[in-house]
Residue, then its C-alpha position, 0 to 999 in steps of 0.5 A: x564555490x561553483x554551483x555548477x552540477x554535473x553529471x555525475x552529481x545527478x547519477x550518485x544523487x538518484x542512486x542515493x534515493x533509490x538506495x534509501x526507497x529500497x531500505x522500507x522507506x515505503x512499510x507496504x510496498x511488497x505486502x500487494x502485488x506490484x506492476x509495471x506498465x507504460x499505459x495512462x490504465x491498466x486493467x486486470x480482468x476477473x473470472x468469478x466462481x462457477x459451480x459443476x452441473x450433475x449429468x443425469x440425462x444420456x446424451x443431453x445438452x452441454x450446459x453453459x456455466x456463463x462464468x462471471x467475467x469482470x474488471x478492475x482498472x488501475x490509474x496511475x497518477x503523477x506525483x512531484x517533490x522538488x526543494x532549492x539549495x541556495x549556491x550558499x549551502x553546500x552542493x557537494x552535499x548531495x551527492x553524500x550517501x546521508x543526504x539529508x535531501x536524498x533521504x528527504x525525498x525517499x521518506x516522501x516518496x515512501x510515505x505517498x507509496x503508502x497512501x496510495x495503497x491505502x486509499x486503494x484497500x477502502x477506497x472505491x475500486x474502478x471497474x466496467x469497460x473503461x473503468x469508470x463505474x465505481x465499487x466500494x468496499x462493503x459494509x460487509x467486508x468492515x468490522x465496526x469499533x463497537x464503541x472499542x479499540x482493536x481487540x481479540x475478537x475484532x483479530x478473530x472476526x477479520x481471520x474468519x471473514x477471509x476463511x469464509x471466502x476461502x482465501x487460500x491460507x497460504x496467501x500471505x496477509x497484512x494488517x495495517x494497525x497505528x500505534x493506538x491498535x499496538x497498545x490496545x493488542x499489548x494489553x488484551x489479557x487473553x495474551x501469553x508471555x511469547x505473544x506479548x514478547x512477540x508484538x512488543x517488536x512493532x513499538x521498535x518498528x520491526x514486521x511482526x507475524x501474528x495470527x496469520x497476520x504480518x502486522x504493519x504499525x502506520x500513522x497513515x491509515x485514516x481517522x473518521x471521526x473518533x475510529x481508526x480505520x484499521x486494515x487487513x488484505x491479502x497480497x493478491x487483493x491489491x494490485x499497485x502499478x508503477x507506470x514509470x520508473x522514480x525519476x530524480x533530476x538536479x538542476x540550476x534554476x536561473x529564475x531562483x537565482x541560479x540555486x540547485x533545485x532537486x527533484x523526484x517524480x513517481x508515476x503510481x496507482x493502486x486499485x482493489x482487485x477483490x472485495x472479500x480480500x480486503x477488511x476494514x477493522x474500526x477502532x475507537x481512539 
């Protein structure tokens, strides 16, 4: 069998890994907001909150508000995924619209997507000029485990922390939770029939909406220590860039005795745009 790869080898197969990445291979792609851009960076500018000053005096001086002006800086970062098919194995293979590589490389490209975006929501955001001064997510804007799982009145807290910084209630809002959150939430007592009924869905992994929430159940949020660092943000909290397309390559590689090597490229980065938009939940496991 020839283990030649043509061209339109390659056009099929990149066709098959956008078609499965676009099937919610990545579960938080579209709960932020998405950005294209060609540069290393992309910075996004903040106008902080002013109030109005009283005019009390007849032809007094103008006031100057001194409006608060900040930055966020998005970095995109390169990331690979690469596997060999020996000539023995079935090249035709990959151009078959179950590729087991095609789907493969979407599940990994889907999966780094999401980590991307979580490290984002509590990791340190970059700001200042060039981006290099650091911000973490306060401790004010973090709901502790309290020695417990994810409970009503943690649900509760979360809601009230984006009210008090007037988020605006039409903003969409996601909450990240694992599969130990899911149970805890099934069997908090305060719940009726339909609200069981309804978080029932995410054990099937289904998008729930529940208290103003489209909960996501993930295996990728992080563990410290014995707590679950649960997460909640708004659409308008996270800004994830996208420097370059997904690039998908299909190659005879004569230093691996000419197997077929496949390859995919992401080039992506994610930042948190505002504090108060972001809340991290603790949960005990």
């Amino acid at each position: 069998m020839s283990t030649q790869v043509t061209v339109s080898f390659v056009k099929q197969f990149e066709g098959n890994v956008m078609h499965l990445a676009q099937q919610g291979r990545s579960k938080l792609d579209g709960k932020v907001m998405t950005d294209s851009f060609a540069a290393e960076t992309k910075s996004y500018e903040r106008i902080g909150a002013t109030e109005m000053q009283e005019k009390n005096v007849r032809h007094g001086d103008t006031p100057i508000m001194d409006t608060p002006h900040s930055r966020r800086v998005l970095t995109a970062v390169p990331y690979e995924w690469a596997d060999l098919v020996d000539k023995e194995d079935d090249v035709q293979m990959l151009i078959s619209p179950t590729s087991e590589y095609a789907m493969a490389a979407a599940k990994a490209a889907g999966r780094k997507i999401d980590d991307v975006i979580i490290a984002a929501a509590n990791g340190n955001a970059k700001t200042g000029k060039d981006g290099t001064a650091l911000v973490p997510l306060p401790t004010s804007q973090t709901i502790a485990a309290g020695g417990g799982g994810m409970t009503l009145a943690k649900l509760i807290e979360a809601s009230e922390k984006f009210n008090l910084a007037d988020i605006d209630p039409d903003e969409p809002k996601c909450m990240v939770i694992g599969p130990k959150q899911v149970s805890n939430m099934l069997n908090i007592p305060e719940l009726t029939s339909q609200d069981f009924t309804q978080l029932r869905a995410l054990w099937d992994g289904k998008f729930v909406h529940y208290m103003g929430f489209d909960f996501v159940m993930s295996n990728r949020l992080a563990l410290s220590g014995s707590d679950r660092q649960c997460l909640a943000f708004t659409r308008q909290g996270i800004k994830y860039g996208i420097r370059s397309n997904q690039r998908t390559r299909i190659t005879e590689r004569s230093d691996k005795s000419y197997a077929t090597q496949v390859y995919l490229s992401l080039d992506i980065g994610a930042v948190r745009v505002e504090e108060v938009q972001v809340v991290q939940i603790d949960c005990q496991e």
